[in-house]
N, C-alpha and C positions, 0 to 999 in steps of 0.2 A: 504494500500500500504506500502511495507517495506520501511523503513528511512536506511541512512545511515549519519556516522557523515563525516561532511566537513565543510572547511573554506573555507573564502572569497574566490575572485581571485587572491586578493593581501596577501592570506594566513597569516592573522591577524583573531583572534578569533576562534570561532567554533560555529556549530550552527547546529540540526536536517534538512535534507530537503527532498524531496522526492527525488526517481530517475528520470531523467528527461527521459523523451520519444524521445528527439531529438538527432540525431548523435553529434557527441563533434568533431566531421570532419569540418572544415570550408573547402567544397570543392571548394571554387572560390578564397578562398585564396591558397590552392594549385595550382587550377590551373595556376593560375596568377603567383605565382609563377616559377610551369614548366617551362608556355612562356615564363619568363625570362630566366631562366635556358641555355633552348634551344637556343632561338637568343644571347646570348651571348657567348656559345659557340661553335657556328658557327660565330659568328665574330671572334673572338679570334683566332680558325683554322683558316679564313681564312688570319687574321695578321701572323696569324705564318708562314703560306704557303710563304705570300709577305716576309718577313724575310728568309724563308729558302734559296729563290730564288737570295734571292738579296746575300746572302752567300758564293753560289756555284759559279763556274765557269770553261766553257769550256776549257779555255786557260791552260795549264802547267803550276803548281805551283802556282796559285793564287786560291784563294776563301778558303775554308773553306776543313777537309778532311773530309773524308767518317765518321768517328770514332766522329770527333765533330758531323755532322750533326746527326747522331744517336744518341749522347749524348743529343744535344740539342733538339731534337724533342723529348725525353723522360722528358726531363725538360720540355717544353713545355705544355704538356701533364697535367700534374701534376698543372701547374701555371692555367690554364684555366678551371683544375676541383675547382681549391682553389677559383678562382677569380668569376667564374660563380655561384657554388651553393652555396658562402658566399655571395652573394648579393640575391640571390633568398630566401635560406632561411631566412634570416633576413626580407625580405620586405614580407615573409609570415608569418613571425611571429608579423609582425607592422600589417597587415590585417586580422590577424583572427579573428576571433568573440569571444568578450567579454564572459567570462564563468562567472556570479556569482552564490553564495556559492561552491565555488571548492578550498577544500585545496590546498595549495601551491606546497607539492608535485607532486599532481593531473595535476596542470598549467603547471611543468616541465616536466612531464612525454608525458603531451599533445601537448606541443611545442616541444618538440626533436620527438615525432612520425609525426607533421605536417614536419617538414623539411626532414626527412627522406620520406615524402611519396611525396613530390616536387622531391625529386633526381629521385625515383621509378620510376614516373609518366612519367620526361623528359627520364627518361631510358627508357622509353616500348616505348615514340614515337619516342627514336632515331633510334630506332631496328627498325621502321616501315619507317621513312624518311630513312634512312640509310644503308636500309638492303642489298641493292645491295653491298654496299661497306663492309660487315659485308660478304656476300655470297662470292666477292674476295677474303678476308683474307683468309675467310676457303679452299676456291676452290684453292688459293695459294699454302698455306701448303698443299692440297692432293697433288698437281701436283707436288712438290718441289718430296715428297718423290714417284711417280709410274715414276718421272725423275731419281730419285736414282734406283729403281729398274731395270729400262727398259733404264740405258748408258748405256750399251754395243750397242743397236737396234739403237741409235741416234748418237754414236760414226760412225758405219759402213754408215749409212746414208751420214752421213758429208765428209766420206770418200769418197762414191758413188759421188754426187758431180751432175755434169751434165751427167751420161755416160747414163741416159736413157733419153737425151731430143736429140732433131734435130741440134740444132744450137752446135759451135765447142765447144771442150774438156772447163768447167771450171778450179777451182783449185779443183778438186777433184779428180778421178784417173787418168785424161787427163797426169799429170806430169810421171805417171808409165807404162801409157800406152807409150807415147813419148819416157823412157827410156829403153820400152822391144822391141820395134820395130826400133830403132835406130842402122840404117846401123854401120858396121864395117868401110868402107869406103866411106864417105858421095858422092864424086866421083865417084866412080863405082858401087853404089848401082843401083842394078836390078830395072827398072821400073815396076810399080806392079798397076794392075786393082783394083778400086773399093776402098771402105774406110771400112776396118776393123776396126777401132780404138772403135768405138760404141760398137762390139760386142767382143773385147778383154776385152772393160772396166768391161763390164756386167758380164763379166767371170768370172774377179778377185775380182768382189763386191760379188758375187754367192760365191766365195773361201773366203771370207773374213767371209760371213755368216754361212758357214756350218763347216770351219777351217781346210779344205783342197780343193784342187783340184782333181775334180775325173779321173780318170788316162784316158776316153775319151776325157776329155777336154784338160787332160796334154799334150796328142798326138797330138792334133789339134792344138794348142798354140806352143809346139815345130817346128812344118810342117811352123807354119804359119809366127812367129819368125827367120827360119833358111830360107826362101824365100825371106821375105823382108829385112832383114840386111846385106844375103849374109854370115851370120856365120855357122861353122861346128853342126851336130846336138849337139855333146858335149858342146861347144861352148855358142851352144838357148838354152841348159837346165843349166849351170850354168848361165846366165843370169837370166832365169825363177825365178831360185830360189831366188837371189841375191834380185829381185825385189817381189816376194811375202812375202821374210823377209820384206824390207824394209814397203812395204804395212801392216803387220801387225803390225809391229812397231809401225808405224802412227795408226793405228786404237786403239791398247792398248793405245796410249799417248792419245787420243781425250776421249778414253774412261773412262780414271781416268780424266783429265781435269770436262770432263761433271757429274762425280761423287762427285769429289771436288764441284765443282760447285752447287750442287742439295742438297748435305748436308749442303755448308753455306748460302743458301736461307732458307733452315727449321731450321737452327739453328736459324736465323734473325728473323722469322717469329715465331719461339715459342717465342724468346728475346721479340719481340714486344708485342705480346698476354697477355703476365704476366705483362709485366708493364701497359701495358693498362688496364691489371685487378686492378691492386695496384691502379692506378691512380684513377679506381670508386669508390673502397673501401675509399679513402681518400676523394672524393668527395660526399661521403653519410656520412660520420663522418663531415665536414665541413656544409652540408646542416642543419644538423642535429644541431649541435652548436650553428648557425648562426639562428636559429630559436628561439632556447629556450633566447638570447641574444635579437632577437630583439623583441619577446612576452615581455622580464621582461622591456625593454625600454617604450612598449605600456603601460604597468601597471604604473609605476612610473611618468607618463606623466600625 
């Protein structure tokens, strides 16, 4: 069987030995490790959460802003990967299995890959406990941006409002509809059958979608505007007009609103994503440390 030269554990001397047959993995000290890992950083989220909560506040001007609470919960972040895999890995490094004849290098090499494989281990079961909240983020960010793509469709939406339900006008076109059928003389306007107002709204949402009115419709909305107001037909079509500017006005404004809106949700959501990467990264270097420290404590004891 080939020899190879090594030292102690305590990497004093040197001595011929054979290669051993056994894994150099103490995997119950990983394990046991992970568990820690894991329950303490889910306590520690869930202190943070009670912190966050106790931060903010409904009321104007008190509690914490938008800008700290992101600041802080990236701080956060970071303290709970330092605090959690610096206690895990250490207390995997006080529980692994005594290696003798293994050079010293051999020992440190062996200790910084057990703590590293504690961080690994609570990472793949956090992907599995966690994954739901892991499939929000991602499903976040898609929606953020097919929200970027598709504000103009949710701008006119919003603009629609209630005009296709039963019950009276919301705040959605009801306010345009009100202002293209409003009498000239609220006293002598003509008594008029039936409630148009549903199918004028639908008109000008159908106008709002296609970016004009088609000249059928335009003829039927002037008839039906110069009847119920009482105004000249000259009269119903600068009105017409007056309010289908207005109307798309409103729907241009909802629609950069709901744009802004969709880019600083992915902006926030990529922000988070990288820190939250930094935050592992530093928490597989800390595991990692925090083992080969508490391995040389096991030895020197």
């Amino acid at each position: 069987m080939a020899t190879t030269q090594f030292g102690s554990d305590a990497g004093l001397g040197t001595q011929a030995v054979a290669e051993s047959s056994h894994s150099a993995v103490s995997w119950g000290a990983v394990i046991g490790g992970a568990v820690i890992a894991a329950a303490l950083t889910v306590t520690l989220l869930v202190g943070g959460t009670g912190l966050g909560f106790m931060a903010i506040s409904p009321l104007g001007n008190e509690g914490a802003s938008g800008t700290t609470m992101a600041i802080g919960t990236i701080v956060w972040l970071f303290v709970t990967q330092i605090i959690a895999y610096g206690i895990a890995g250490y207390v995997t490094g006080r529980l692994r299995t005594n290696w003798t004849g293994v050079h010293g290098d051999e020992v440190h090499f062996r200790d910084t890959a057990h703590g590293f494989l504690v961080w690994a281990v609570s990472a793949v079961v956090s992907v599995f406990l966690l994954g739901s909240g892991v499939a929000s983020l991602v499903s976040g960010t898609a929606q953020a941006g097919a929200n970027l793509a598709g504000a103009g469709v949710g701008a006119a939406s919003a603009v629609v409002g209630q005009a296709g339900k039963d019950q009276a006008q919301g705040p959605g076109l009801g306010y345009f509809t009100d202002t293209l059928l409003r009498p000239a003389d609220p006293a002598n306007a003509p008594a008029q059958a039936g409630n148009p107002e549903r199918e004028v709204s639908r008109i000008l949402a159908r106008s709002l979608k296609e970016g004009e009115v088609s000249q059928q419709d335009q003829d039927y909305l002037l008839r039906l505007v110069a009847n119920r107001t009482g105004l000249t037909p000259e009269q119903a079509k600068e009105r017409l007009d007056s309010v289908q500017k207005q109307a798309k006005e409103t729907a241009e404004k909802l629609e950069q609103q709901a744009r802004e809106a969709a880019d600083t949700a992915r902006k926030a959501a990529a922000a988070f994503a990288l820190w939250a990467f930094a935050s592992l990264l530093v928490g597989a270097f800390v595991a990692s440390l925090a083992a080969t420290i508490g391995g040389r404590a096991r030895i020197t004891r």
